[in-house]
Every structure is written in structure tokens, then in C-alpha cells.
ZAFIZA-159247 format. One record per residue (C-alpha): residue number from 0; x, y, z; residue in one letter. Coordinates in Angstrom, 1 decimal. Layout:
N
 num      x      y      z residuo
 NUM      X      Y      Z       A
...
end
This chain:
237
 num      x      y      z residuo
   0  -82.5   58.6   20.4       X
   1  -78.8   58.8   19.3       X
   2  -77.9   55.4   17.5       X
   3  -74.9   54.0   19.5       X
   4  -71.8   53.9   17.6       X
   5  -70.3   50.2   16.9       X
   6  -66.2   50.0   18.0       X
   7  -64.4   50.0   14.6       X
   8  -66.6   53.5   14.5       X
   9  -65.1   55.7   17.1       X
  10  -63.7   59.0   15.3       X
  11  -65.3   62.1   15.3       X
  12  -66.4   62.5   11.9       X
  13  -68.9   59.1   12.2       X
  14  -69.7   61.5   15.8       X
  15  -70.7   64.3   13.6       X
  16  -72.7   62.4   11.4       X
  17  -74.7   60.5   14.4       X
  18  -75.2   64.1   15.7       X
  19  -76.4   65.6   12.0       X
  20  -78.8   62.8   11.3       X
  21  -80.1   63.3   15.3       X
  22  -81.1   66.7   13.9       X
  23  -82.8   66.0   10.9       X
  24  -84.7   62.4   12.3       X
  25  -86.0   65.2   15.3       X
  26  -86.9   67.9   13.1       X
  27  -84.7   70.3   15.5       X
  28  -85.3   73.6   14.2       X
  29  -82.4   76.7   14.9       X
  30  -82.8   77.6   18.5       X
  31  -83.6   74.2   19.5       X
  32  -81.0   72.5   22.1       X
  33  -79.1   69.1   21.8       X
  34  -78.5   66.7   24.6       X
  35  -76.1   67.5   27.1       X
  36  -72.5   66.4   26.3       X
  37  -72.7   63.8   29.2       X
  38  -75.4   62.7   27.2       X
  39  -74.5   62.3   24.1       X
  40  -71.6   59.9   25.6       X
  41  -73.6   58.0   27.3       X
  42  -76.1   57.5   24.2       X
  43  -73.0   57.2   21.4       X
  44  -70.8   55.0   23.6       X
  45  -67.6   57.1   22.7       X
  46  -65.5   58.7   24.4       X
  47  -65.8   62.8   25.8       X
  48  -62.8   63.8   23.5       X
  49  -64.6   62.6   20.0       X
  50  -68.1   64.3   21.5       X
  51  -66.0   67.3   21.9       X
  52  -64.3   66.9   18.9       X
  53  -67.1   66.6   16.7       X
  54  -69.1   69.3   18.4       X
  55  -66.2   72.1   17.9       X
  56  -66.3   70.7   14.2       X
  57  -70.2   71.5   14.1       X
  58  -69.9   74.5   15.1       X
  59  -66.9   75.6   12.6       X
  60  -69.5   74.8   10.2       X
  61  -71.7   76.8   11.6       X
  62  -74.1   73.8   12.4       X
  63  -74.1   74.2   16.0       X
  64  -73.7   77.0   18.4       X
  65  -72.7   76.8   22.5       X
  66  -73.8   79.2   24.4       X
  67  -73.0   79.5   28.2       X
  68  -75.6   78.8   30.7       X
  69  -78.0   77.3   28.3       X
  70  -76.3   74.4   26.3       X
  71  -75.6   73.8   22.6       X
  72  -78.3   74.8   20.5       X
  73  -78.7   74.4   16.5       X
  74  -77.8   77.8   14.4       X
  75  -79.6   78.9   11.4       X
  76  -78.2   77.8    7.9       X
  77  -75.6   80.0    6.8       X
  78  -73.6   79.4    3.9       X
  79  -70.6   81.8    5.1       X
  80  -69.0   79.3    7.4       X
  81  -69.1   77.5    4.6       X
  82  -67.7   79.6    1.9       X
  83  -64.6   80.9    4.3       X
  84  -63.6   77.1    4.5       X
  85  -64.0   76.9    0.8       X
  86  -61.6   80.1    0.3       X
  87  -58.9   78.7    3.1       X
  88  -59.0   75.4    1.3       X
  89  -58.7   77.0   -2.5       X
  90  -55.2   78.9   -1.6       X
  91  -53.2   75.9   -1.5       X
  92  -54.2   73.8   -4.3       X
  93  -54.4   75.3   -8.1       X
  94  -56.2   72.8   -9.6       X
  95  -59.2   73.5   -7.1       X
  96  -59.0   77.5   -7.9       X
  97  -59.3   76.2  -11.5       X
  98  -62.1   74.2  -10.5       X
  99  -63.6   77.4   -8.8       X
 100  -63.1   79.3  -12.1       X
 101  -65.0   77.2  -14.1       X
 102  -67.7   77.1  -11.3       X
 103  -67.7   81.0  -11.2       X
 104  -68.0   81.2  -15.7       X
 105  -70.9   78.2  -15.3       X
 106  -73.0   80.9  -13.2       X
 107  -72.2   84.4  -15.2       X
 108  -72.7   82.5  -18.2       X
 109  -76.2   81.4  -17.2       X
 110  -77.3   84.7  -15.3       X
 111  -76.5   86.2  -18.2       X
 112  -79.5   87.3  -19.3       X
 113  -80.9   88.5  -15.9       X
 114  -77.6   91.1  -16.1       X
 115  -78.5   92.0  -19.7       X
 116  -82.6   92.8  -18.3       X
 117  -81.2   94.3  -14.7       X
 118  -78.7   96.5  -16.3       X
 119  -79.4  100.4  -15.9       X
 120  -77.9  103.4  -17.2       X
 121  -76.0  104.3  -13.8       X
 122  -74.6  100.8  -13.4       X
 123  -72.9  101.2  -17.2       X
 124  -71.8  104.5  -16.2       X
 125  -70.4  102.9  -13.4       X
 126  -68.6  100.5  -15.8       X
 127  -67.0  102.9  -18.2       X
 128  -65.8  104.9  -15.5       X
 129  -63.9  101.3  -14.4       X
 130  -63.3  101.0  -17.7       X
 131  -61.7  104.6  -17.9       X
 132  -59.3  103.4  -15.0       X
 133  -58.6  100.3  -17.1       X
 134  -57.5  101.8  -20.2       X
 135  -55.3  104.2  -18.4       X
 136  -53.3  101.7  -16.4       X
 137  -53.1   99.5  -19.6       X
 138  -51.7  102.8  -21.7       X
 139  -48.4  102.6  -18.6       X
 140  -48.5   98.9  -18.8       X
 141  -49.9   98.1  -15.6       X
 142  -53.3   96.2  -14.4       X
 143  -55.1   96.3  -11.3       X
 144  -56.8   94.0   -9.1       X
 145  -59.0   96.5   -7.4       X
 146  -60.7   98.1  -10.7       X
 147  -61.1   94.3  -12.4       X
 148  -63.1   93.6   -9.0       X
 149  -64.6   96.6   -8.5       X
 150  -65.9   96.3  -12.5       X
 151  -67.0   92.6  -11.4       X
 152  -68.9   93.5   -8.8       X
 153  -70.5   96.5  -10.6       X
 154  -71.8   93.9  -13.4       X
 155  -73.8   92.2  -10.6       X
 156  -74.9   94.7   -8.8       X
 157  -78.4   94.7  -10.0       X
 158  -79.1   91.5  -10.4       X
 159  -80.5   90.2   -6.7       X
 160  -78.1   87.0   -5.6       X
 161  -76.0   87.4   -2.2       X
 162  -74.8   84.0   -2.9       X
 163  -73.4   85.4   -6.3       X
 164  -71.9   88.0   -5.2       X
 165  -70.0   86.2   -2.2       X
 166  -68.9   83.8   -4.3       X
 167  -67.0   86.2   -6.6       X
 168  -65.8   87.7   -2.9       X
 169  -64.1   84.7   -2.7       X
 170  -62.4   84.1   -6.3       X
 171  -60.9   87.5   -5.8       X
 172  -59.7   86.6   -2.2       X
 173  -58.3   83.7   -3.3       X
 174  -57.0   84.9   -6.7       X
 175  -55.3   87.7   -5.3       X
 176  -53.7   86.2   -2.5       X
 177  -52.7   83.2   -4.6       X
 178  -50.7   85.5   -6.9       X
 179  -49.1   87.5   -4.0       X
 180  -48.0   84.2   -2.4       X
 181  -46.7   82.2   -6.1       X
 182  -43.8   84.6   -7.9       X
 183  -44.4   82.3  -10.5       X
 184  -47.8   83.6  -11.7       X
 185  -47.1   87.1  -13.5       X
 186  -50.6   89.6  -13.3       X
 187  -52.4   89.3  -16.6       X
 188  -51.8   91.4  -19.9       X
 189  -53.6   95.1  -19.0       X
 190  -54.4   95.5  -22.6       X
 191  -56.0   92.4  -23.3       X
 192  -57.7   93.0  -19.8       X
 193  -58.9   95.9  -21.1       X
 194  -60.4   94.7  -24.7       X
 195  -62.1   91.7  -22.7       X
 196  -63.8   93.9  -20.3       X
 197  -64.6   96.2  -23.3       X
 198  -66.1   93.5  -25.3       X
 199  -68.7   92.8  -21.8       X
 200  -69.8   96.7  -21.4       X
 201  -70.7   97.0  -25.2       X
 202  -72.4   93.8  -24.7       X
 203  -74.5   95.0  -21.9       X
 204  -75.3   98.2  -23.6       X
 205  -76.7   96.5  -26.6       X
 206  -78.7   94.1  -24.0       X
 207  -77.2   91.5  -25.6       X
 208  -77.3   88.2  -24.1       X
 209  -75.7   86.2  -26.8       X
 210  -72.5   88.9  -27.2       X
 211  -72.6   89.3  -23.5       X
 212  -71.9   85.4  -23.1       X
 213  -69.5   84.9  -26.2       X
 214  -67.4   88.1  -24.5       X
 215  -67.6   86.0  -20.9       X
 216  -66.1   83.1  -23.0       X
 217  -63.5   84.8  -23.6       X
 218  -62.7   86.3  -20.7       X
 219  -62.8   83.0  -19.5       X
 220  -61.0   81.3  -21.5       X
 221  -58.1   83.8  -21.5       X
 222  -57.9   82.9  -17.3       X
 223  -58.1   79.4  -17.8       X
 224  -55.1   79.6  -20.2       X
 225  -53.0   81.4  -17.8       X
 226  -53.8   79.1  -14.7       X
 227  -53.1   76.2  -16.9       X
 228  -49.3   77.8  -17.5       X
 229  -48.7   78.4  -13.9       X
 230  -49.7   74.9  -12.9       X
 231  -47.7   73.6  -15.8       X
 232  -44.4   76.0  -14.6       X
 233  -45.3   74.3  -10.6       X
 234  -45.0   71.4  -11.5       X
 235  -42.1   71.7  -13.3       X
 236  -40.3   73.9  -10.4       X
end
């Protein structure tokens, strides 16, 4: 039974939690359907708007699922609904892609060692043929977004984490499209670029952890530097 909401109450997110904690005190499993809307007004005490409401927000989440003729049922966990919010949300605030950044470094830093003991011979081929690509466009003074992804998502490629992987989809969405849409924040130095992305190959082919994680420090640390500048030269603007 859906706990009735008191007056002072009545907005869809207290909705969405009465719905949420329905779930969980029912053991509803993905498949499984919810009350009817015209119950879930009668049993919450609120109106059809904030039921509707908070139902269309459940299923942007990717909680919840309607489908015609049979009703709203529960969807499996997904963390993509999720993590498309969380790359919407990130292209409007700087200090929340810095946030991200820091996130992202936490997690290479610690998987560290599972690159250094997943690595294989193809996958650092793979890398100094990025590499290759890198040097070039540094020697004409340019950098480019594709070959630092594409070298990113060759270092991972081994080691077995979706969620890894879609989080790095999302810095480089949100990177990239952050820097197209602020003039202010100039692509980083292609040499330096270069050197730190050096420093992680020779690293890997020495499968060592230790060098592998003092080079991610400083790759790192170079990008924290320059987001810290931008958001200095936007707040200043």
C-alpha cells in the first residue's frame, strides 16, 4: 500500500519517492507492473498532474517504462539514463566538469594496475600508432581531439569495465563540446600533449604501475591547471 501523502507534500518529487519506496517495500522486480494511474491518486491523495508528473520523471530515469495496452511496468537498472543526464547537466557548469575530472583521474589512477597486467602487444601498437598521429600534429602545432580519445580509449580497451569506458564517453562529450561552445578555453599545448601521453605508453610497456600512475598525475594535473584558468578568465568576463 502507497502511503498517502500529507498536504504541505504535494509536488512530484515527494510523488516519485512514494512510488520508489512502493518498489523496493514490494520487492517489484523489472517486468513487474505498478498500480494503475487512477490508482495511485486515489492511494497518494494528489492530484493526476503530480502522478503524471512524477511518472514521466521515472521513466527519464529509466526507472519506469509505459507500455500501451499493458500499463507501467518497472525497467531493468541501467545506468545510461543516468549517465546522459549527467553529461547534459556537466555542459553548463565548469566547476562540475572539474569535478568529473577528478572523478575520472580517481578511477585510472586505481585501475592502474589492472591496465599494466591487461596490456598486450597489439593494444601498445595500437598506442604508438596514436602516438605517431600525435607527434605529427604537434610538429605543425596542432592537437586533436579524436587521436587523444581514440589513445584513451585504446588504454582501456583490455581491461573489462563498460562503466569505465562510458564514463570517459562522457568526459570527451562533454569536454569537447564545452570547448566548441566557450572561445575562451584555447585546445591544449600539442607538444606537451604529446610528452604526457608518451610518458603513459613507456609506462605501460615497462608494466609499470608506479610510472604508469606518476605519468597519469601528470596528465592530470596539467588539465586541472587549465580548467582552473578558464574558470578563473569566466569569471572574470
Amino acid at each position: 500500500m502507497i502511503r498517502a501523502l500529507k498536504r504541505r507534500q504535494l509536488i512530484y518529487e515527494a510523488v516519485q519517492e512514494e512510488i520508489k519506496a512502493y518498489i523496493i517495500d514490494n520487492l517489484l522486480k523489472p517486468g513487474d507492473l505498478l498500480p494503475s494511474e487512477v490508482e495511485l491518486v486515489q492511494q497518494l491523495g494528489v492530484s493526476r498532474n503530480s502522478v503524471r508528473e512524477a511518472l514521466k520523471s521515472l521513466e527519464t530515469l529509466g526507472v519506469l517504462e509505459a507500455r500501451p495496452g499493458i500499463g507501467i511496468v518497472i525497467r531493468a537498472f541501467s545506468f545510461d539514463s543516468l549517465l546522459e543526464n549527467l553529461a547534459y547537466g556537466l555542459m553548463f557548469d565548469q566547476k562540475e566538469l572539474i569535478d568529473i575530472i577528478e572523478v575520472r583521474y580517481q578511477l585510472e589512477y586505481g585501475m592502474a594496475g589492472q591496465a599494466v597486467q591487461a596490456v598486450t602487444q597489439d593494444q601498445l601498437r595500437l598506442l604508438r600508432n596514436i602516438l605517431d598521429r600525435m607527434y605529427v600534429a604537434a610538429e605543425n602545432g596542432n592537437y586533436s581531439d579524436e587521436d587523444d580519445r581514440a589513445f584513451h580509449k585504446a588504454l582501456w580497451e583490455n581491461v573489462n569495465n563498460i562503466m569505465l569506458g562510458k564514463i570517459l564517453d562522457i568526459f570527451w562529450m562533454v569536454h569537447h563540446q564545452s570547448r566548441q561552445r566557450d572561445s575562451i578555453s584555447a585546445p591544449p599545448d600539442p607538444v606537451r600533449t604529446y610528452e604526457r601521453h608518451l610518458a603513459i605508453v613507456e609506462a605501460l610497456e615497462k608494466r609499470d604501475v608506479e610510472a604508469l600512475r606518476a605519468a597519469m598525475t601528470a596528465h592530470y594535473e596539467s588539465m586541472r591547471a587549465r580548467l582552473r584558468q578558464v574558470s578563473k578568465l569566466q569569471e572574470a568576463s
